[in-house]
PDB file of N, CA, C and O in Angstrom:
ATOM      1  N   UNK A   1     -51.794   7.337 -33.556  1.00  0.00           N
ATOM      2  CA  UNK A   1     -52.490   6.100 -33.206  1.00  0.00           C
ATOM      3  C   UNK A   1     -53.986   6.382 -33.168  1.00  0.00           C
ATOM      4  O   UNK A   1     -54.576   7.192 -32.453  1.00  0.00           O
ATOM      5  N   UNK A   2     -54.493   5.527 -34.106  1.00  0.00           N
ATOM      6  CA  UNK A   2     -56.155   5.447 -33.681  1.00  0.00           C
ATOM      7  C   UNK A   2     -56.463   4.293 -32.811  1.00  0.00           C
ATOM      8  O   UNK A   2     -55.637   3.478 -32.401  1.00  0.00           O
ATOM      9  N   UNK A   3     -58.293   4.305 -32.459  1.00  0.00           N
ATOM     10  CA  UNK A   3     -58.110   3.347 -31.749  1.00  0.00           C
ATOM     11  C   UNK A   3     -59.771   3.226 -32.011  1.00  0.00           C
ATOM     12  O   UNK A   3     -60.649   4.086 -31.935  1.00  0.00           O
ATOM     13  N   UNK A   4     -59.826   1.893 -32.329  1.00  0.00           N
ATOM     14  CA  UNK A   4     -61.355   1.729 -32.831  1.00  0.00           C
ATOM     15  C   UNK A   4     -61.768   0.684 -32.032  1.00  0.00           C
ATOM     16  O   UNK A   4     -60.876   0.179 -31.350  1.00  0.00           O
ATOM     17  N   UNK A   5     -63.202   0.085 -31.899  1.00  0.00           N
ATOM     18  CA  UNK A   5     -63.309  -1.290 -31.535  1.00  0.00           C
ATOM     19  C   UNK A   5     -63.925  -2.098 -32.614  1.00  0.00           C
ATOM     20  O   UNK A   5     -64.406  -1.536 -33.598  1.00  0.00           O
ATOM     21  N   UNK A   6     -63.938  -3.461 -32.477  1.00  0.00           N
ATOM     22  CA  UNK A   6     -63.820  -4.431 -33.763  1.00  0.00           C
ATOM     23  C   UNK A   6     -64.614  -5.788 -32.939  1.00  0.00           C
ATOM     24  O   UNK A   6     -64.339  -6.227 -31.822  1.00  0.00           O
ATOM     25  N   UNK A   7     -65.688  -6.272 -33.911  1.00  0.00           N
ATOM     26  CA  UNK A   7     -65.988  -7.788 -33.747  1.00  0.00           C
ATOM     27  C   UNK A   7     -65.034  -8.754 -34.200  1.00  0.00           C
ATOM     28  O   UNK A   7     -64.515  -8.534 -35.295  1.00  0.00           O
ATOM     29  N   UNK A   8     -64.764  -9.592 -33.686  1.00  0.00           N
ATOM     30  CA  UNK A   8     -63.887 -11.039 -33.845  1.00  0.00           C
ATOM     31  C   UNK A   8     -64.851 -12.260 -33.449  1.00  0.00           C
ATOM     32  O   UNK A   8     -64.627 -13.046 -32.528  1.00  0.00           O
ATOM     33  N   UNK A   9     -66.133 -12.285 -34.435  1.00  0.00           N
ATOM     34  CA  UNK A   9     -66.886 -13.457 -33.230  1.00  0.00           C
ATOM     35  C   UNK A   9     -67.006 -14.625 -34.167  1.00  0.00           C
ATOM     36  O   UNK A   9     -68.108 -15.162 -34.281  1.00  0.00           O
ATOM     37  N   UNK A  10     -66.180 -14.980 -34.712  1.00  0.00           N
ATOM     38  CA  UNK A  10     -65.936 -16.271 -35.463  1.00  0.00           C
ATOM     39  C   UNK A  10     -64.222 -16.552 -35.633  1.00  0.00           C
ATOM     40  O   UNK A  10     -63.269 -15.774 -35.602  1.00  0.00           O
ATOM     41  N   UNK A  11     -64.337 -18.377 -35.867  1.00  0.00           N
ATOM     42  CA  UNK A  11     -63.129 -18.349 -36.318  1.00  0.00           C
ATOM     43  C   UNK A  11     -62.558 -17.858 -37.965  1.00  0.00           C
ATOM     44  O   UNK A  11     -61.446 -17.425 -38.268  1.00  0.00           O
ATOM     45  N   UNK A  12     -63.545 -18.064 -38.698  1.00  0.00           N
ATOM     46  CA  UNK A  12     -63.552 -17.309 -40.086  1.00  0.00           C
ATOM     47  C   UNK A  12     -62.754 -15.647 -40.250  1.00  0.00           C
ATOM     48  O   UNK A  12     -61.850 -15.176 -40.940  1.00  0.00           O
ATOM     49  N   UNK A  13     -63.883 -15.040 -38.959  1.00  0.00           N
ATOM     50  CA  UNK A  13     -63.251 -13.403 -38.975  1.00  0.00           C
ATOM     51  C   UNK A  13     -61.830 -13.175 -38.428  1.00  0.00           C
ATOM     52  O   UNK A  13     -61.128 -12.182 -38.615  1.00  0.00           O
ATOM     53  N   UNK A  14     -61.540 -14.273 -37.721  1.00  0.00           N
ATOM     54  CA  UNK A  14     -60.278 -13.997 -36.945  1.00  0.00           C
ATOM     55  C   UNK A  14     -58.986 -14.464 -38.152  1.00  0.00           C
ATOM     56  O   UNK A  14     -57.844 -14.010 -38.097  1.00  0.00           O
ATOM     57  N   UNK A  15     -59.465 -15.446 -39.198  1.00  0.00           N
ATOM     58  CA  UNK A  15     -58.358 -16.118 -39.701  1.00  0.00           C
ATOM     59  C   UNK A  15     -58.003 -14.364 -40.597  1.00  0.00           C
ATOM     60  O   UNK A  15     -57.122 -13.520 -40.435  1.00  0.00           O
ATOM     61  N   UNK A  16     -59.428 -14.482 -41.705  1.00  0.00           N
ATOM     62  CA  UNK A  16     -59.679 -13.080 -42.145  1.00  0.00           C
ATOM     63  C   UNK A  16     -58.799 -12.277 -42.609  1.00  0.00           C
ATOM     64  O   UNK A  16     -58.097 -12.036 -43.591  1.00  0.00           O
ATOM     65  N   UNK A  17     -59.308 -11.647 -40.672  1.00  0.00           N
ATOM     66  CA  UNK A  17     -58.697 -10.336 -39.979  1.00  0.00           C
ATOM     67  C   UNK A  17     -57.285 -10.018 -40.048  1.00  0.00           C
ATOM     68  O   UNK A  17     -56.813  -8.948 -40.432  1.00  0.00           O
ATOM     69  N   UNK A  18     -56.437 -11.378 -39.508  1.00  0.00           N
ATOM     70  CA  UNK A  18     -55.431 -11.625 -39.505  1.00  0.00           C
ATOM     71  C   UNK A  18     -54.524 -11.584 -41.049  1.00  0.00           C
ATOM     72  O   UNK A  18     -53.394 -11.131 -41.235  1.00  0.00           O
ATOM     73  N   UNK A  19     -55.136 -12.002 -41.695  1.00  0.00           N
ATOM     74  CA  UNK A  19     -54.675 -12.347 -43.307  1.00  0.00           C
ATOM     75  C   UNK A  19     -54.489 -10.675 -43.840  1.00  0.00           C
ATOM     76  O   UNK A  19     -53.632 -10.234 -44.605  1.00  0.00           O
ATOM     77  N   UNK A  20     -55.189 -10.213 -43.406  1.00  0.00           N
ATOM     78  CA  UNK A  20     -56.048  -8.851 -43.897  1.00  0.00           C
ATOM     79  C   UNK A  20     -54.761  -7.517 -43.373  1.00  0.00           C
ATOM     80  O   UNK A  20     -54.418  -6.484 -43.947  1.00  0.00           O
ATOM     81  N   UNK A  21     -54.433  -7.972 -42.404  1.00  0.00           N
ATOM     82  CA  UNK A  21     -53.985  -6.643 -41.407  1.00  0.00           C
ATOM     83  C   UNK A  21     -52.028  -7.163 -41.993  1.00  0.00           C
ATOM     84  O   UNK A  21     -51.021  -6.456 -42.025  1.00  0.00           O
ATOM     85  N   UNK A  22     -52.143  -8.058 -42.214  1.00  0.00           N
ATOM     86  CA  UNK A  22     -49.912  -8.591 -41.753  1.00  0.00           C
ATOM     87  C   UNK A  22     -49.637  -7.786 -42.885  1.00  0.00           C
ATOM     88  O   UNK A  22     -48.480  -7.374 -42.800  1.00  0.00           O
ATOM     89  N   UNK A  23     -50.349  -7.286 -44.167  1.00  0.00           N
ATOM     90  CA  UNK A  23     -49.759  -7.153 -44.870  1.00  0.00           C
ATOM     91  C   UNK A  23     -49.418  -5.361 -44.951  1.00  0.00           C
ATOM     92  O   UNK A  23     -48.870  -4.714 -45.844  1.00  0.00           O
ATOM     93  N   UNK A  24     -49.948  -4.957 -43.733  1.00  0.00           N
ATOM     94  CA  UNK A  24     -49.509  -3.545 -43.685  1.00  0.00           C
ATOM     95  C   UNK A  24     -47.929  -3.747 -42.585  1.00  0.00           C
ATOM     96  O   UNK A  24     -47.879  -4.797 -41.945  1.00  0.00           O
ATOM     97  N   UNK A  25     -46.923  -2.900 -42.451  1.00  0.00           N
ATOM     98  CA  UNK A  25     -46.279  -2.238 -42.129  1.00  0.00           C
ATOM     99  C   UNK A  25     -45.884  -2.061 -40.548  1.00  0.00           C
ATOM    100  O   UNK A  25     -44.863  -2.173 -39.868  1.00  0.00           O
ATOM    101  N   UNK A  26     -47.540  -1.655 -40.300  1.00  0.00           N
ATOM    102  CA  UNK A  26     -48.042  -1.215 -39.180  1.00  0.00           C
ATOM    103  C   UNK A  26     -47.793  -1.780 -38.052  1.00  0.00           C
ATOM    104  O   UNK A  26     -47.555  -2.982 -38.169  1.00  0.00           O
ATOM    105  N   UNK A  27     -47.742  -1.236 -36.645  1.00  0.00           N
ATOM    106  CA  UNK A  27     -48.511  -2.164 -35.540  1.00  0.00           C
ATOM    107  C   UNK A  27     -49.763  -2.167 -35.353  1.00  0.00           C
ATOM    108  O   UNK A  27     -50.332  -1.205 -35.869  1.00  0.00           O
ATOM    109  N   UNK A  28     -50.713  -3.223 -34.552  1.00  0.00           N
ATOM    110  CA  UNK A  28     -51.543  -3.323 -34.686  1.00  0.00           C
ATOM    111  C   UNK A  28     -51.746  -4.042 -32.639  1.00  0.00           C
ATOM    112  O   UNK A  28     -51.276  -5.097 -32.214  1.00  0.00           O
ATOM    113  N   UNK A  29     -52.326  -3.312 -32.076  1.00  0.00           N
ATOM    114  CA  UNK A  29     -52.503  -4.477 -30.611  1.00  0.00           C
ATOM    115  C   UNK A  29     -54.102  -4.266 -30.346  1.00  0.00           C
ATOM    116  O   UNK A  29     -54.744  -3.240 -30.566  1.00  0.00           O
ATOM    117  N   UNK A  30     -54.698  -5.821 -29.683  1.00  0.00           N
ATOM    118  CA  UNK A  30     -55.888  -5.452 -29.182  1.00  0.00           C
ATOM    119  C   UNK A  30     -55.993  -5.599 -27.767  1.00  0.00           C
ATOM    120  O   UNK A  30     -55.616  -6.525 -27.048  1.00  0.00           O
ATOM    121  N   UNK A  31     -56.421  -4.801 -27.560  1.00  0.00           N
ATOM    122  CA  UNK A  31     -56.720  -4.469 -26.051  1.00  0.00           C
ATOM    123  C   UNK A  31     -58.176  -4.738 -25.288  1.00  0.00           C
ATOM    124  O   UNK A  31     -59.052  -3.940 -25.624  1.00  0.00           O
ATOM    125  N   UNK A  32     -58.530  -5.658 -24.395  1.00  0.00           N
ATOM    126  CA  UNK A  32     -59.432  -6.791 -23.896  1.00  0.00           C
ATOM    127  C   UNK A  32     -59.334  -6.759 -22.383  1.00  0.00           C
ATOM    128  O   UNK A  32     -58.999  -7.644 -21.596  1.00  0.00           O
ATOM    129  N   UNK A  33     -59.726  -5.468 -22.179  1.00  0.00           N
ATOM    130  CA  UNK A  33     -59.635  -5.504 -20.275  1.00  0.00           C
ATOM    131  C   UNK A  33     -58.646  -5.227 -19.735  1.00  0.00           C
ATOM    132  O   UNK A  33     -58.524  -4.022 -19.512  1.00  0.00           O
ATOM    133  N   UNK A  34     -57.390  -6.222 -19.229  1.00  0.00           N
ATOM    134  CA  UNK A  34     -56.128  -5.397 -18.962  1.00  0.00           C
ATOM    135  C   UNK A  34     -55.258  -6.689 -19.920  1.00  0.00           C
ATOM    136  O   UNK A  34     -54.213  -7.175 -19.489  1.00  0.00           O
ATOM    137  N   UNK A  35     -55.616  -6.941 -20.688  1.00  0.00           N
ATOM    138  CA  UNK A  35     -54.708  -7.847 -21.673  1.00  0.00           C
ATOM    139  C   UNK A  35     -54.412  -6.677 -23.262  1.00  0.00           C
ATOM    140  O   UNK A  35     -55.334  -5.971 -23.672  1.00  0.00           O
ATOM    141  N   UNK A  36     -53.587  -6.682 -23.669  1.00  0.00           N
ATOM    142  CA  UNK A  36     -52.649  -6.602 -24.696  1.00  0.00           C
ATOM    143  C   UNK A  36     -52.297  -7.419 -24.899  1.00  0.00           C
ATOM    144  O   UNK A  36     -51.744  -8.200 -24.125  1.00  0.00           O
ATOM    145  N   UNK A  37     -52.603  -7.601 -26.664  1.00  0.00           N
ATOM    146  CA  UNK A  37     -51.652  -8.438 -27.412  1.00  0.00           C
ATOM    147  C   UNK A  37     -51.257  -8.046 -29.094  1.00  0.00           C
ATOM    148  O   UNK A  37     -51.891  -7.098 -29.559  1.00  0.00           O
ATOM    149  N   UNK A  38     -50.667  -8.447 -29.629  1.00  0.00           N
ATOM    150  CA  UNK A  38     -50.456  -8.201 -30.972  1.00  0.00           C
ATOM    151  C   UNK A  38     -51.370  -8.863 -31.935  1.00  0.00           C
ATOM    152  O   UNK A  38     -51.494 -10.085 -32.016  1.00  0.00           O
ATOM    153  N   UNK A  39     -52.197  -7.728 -32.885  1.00  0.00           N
ATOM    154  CA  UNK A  39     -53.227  -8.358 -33.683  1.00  0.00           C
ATOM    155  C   UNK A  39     -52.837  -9.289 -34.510  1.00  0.00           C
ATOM    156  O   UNK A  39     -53.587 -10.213 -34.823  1.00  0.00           O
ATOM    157  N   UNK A  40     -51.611  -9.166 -34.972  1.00  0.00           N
ATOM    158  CA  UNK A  40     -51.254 -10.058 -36.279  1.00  0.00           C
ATOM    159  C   UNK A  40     -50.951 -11.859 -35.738  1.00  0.00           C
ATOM    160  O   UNK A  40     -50.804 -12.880 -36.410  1.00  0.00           O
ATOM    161  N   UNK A  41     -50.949 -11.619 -34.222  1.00  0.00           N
ATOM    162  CA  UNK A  41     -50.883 -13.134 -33.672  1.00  0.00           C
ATOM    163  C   UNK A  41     -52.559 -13.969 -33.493  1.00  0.00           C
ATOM    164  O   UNK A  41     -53.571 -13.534 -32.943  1.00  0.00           O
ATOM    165  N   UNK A  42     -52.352 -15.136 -34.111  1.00  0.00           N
ATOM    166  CA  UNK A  42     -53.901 -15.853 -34.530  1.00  0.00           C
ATOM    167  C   UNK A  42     -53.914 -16.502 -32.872  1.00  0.00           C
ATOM    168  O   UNK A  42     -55.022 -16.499 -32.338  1.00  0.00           O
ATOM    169  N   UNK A  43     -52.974 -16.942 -32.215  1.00  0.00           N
ATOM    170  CA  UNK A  43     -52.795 -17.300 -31.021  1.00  0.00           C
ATOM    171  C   UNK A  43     -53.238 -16.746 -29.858  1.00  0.00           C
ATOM    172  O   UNK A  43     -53.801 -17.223 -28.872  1.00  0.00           O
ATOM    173  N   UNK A  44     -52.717 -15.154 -30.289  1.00  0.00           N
ATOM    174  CA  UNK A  44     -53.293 -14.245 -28.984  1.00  0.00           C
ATOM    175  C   UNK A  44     -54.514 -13.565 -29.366  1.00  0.00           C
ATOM    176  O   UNK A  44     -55.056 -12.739 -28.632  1.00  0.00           O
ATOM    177  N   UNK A  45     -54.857 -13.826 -30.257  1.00  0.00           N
ATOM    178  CA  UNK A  45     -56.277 -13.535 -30.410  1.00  0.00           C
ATOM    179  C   UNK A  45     -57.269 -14.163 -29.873  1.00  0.00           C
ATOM    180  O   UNK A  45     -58.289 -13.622 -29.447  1.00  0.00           O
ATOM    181  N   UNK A  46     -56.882 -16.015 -29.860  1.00  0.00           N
ATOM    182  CA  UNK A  46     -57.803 -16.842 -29.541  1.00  0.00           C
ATOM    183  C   UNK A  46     -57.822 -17.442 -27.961  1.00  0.00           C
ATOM    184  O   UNK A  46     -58.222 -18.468 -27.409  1.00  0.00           O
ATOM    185  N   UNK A  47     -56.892 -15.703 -27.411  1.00  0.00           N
ATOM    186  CA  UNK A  47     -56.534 -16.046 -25.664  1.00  0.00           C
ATOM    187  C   UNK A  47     -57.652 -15.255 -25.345  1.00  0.00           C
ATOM    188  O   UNK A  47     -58.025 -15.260 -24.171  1.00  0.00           O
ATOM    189  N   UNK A  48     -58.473 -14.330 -26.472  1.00  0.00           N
ATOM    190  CA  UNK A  48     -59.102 -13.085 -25.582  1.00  0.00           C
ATOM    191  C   UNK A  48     -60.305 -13.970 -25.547  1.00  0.00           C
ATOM    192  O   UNK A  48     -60.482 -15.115 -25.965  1.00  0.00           O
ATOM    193  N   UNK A  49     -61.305 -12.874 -24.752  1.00  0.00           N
ATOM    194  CA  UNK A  49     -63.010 -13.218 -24.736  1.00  0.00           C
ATOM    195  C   UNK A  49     -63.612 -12.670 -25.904  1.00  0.00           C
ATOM    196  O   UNK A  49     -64.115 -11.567 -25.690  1.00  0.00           O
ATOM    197  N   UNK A  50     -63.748 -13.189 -27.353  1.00  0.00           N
ATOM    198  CA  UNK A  50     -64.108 -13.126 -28.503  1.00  0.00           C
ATOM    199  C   UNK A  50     -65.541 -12.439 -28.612  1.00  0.00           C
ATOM    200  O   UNK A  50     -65.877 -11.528 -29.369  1.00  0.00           O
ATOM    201  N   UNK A  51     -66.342 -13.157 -27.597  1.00  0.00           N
ATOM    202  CA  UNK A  51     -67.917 -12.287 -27.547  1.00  0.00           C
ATOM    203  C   UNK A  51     -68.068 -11.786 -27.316  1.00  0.00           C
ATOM    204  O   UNK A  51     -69.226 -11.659 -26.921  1.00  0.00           O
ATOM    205  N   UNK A  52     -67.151 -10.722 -27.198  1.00  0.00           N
ATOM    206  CA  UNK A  52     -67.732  -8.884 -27.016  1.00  0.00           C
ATOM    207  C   UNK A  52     -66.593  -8.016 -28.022  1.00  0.00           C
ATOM    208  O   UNK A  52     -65.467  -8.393 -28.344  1.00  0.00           O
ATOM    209  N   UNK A  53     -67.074  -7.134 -28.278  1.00  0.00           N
ATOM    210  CA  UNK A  53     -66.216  -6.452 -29.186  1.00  0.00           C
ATOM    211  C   UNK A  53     -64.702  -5.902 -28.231  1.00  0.00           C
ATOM    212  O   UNK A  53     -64.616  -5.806 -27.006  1.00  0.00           O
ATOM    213  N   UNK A  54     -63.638  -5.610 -29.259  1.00  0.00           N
ATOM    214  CA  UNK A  54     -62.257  -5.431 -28.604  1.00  0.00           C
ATOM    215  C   UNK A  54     -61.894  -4.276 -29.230  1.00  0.00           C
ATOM    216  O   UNK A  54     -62.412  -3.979 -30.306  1.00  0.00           O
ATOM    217  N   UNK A  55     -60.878  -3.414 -28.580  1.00  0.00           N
ATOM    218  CA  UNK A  55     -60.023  -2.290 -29.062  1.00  0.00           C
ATOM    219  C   UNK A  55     -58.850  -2.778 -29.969  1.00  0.00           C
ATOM    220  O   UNK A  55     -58.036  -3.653 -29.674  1.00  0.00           O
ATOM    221  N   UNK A  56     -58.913  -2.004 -31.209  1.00  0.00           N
ATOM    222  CA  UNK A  56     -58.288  -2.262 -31.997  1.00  0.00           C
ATOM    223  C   UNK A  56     -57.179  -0.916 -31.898  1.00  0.00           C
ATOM    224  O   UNK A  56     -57.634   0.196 -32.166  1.00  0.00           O
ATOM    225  N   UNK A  57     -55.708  -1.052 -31.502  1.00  0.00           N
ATOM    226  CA  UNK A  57     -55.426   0.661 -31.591  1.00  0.00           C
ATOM    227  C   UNK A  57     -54.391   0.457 -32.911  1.00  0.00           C
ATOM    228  O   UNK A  57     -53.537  -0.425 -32.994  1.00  0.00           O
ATOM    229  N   UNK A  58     -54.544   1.002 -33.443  1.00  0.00           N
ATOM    230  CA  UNK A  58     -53.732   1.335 -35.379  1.00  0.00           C
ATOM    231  C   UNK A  58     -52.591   2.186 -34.939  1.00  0.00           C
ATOM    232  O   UNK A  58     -52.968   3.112 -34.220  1.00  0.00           O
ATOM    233  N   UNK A  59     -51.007   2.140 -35.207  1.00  0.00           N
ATOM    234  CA  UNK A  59     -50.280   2.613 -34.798  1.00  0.00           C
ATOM    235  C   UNK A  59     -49.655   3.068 -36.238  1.00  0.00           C
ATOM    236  O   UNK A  59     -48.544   2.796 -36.693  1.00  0.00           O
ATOM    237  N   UNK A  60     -50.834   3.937 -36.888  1.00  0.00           N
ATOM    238  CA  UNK A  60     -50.477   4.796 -38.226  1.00  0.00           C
ATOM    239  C   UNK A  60     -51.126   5.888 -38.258  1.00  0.00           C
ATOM    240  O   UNK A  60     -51.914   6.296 -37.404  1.00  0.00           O
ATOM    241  N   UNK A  61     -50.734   6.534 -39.514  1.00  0.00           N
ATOM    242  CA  UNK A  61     -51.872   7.982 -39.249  1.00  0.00           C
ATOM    243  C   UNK A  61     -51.748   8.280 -40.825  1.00  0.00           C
ATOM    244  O   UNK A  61     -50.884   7.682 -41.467  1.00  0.00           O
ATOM    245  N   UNK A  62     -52.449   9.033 -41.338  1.00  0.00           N
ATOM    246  CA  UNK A  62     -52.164   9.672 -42.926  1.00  0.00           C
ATOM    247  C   UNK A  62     -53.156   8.981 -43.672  1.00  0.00           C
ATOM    248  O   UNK A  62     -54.303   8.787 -43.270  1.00  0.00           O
ATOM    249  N   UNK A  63     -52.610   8.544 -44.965  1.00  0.00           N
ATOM    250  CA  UNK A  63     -52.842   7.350 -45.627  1.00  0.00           C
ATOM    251  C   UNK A  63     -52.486   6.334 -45.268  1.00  0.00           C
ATOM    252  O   UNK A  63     -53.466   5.589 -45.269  1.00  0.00           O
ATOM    253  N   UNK A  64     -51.675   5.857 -44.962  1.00  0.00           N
ATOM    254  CA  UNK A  64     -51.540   4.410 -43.852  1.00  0.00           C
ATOM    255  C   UNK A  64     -52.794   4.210 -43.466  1.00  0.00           C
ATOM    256  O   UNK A  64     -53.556   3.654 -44.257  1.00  0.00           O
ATOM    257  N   UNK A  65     -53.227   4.588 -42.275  1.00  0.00           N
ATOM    258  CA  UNK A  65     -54.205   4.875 -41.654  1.00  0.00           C
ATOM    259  C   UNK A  65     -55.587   4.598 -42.507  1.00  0.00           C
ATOM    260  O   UNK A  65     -56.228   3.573 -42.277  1.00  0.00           O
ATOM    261  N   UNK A  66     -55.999   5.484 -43.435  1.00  0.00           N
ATOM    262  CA  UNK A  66     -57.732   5.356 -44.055  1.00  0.00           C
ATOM    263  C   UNK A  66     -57.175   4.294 -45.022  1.00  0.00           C
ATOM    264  O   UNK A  66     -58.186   3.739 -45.454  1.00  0.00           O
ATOM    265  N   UNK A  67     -55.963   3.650 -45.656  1.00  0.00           N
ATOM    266  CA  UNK A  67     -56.144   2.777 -46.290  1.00  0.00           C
ATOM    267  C   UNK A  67     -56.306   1.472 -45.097  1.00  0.00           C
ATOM    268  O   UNK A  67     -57.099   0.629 -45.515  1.00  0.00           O
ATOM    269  N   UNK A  68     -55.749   1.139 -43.761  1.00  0.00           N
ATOM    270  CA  UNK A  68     -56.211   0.272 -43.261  1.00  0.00           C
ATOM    271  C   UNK A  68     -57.563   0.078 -42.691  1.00  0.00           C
ATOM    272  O   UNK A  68     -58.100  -0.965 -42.319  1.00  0.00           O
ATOM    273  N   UNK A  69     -58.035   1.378 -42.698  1.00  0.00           N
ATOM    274  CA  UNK A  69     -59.817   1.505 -42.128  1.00  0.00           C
ATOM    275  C   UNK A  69     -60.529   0.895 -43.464  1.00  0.00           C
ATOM    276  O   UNK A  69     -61.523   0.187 -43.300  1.00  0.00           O
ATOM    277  N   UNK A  70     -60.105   1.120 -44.622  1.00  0.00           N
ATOM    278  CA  UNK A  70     -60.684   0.940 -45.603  1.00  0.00           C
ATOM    279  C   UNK A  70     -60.647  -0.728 -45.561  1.00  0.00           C
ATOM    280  O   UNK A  70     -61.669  -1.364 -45.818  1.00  0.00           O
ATOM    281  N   UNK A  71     -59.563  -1.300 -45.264  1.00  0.00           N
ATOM    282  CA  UNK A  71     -59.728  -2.827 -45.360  1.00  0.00           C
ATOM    283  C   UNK A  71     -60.465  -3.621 -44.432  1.00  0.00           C
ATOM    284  O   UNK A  71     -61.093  -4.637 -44.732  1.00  0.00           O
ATOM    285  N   UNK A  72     -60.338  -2.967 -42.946  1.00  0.00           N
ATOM    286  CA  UNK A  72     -61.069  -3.288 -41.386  1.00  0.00           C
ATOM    287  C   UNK A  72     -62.310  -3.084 -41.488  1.00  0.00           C
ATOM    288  O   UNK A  72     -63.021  -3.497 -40.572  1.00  0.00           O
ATOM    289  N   UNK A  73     -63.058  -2.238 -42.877  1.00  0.00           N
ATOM    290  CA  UNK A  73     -64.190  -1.578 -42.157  1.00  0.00           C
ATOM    291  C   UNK A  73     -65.357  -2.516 -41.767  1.00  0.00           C
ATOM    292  O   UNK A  73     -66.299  -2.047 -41.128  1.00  0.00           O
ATOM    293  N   UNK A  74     -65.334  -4.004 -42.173  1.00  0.00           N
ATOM    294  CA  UNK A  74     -66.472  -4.673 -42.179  1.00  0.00           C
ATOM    295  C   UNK A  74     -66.404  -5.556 -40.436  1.00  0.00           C
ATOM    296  O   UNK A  74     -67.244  -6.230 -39.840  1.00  0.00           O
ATOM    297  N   UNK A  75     -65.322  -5.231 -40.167  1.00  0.00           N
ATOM    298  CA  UNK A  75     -64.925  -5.201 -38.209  1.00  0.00           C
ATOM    299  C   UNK A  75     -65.423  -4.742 -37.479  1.00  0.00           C
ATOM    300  O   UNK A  75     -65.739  -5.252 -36.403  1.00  0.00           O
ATOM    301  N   UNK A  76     -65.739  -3.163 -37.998  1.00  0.00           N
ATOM    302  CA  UNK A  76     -65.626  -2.182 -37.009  1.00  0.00           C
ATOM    303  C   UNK A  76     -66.900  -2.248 -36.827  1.00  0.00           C
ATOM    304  O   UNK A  76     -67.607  -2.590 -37.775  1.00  0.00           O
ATOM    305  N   UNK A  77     -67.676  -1.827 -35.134  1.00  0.00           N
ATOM    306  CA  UNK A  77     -68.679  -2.280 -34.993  1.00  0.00           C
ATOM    307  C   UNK A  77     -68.521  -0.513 -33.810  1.00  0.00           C
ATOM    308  O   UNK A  77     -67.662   0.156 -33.235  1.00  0.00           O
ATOM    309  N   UNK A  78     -69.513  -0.529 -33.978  1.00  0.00           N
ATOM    310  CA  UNK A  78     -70.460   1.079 -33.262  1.00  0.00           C
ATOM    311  C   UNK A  78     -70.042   0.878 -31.321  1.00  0.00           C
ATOM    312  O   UNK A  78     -70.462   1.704 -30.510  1.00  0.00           O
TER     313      UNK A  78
END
């Protein structure tokens, strides 16, 4: 498992994001204080506080893994 953090500060990035990530395999949860939820849900995404960046944790490793960084990377925020 990695675990990165990620901007979500539009509804554009969230539809995106979402479109972007279902088609891996993977799990995917973001983590927002003491909330968990599943990334691939557009619902529980739009439960979190969007204006600050969120933990993204990737529940792959290998190639799995740098091919989904490779698709996230315009998310991932410092």
């Amino acid at each position: 498992m990695k675990t990165i953090k990620i901007s979500l500060n539009s509804i554009d990035k969230v539809k995106a994001f979402v479109n972007e990530i279902s088609r891996f395999d993977c799990d995917f949860d973001l983590v927002s204080g003491r909330y968990v939820i599943d990334a691939k849900s557009i619902m529980g995404i739009f439960s979190l506080d969007l204006s600050k960046s969120i933990d993204l944790n990737i529940h792959a490793d290998g190639a799995a893994l740098e091919e989904v960084l490779s698709v996230i990377g315009k998310y991932i925020v410092e």
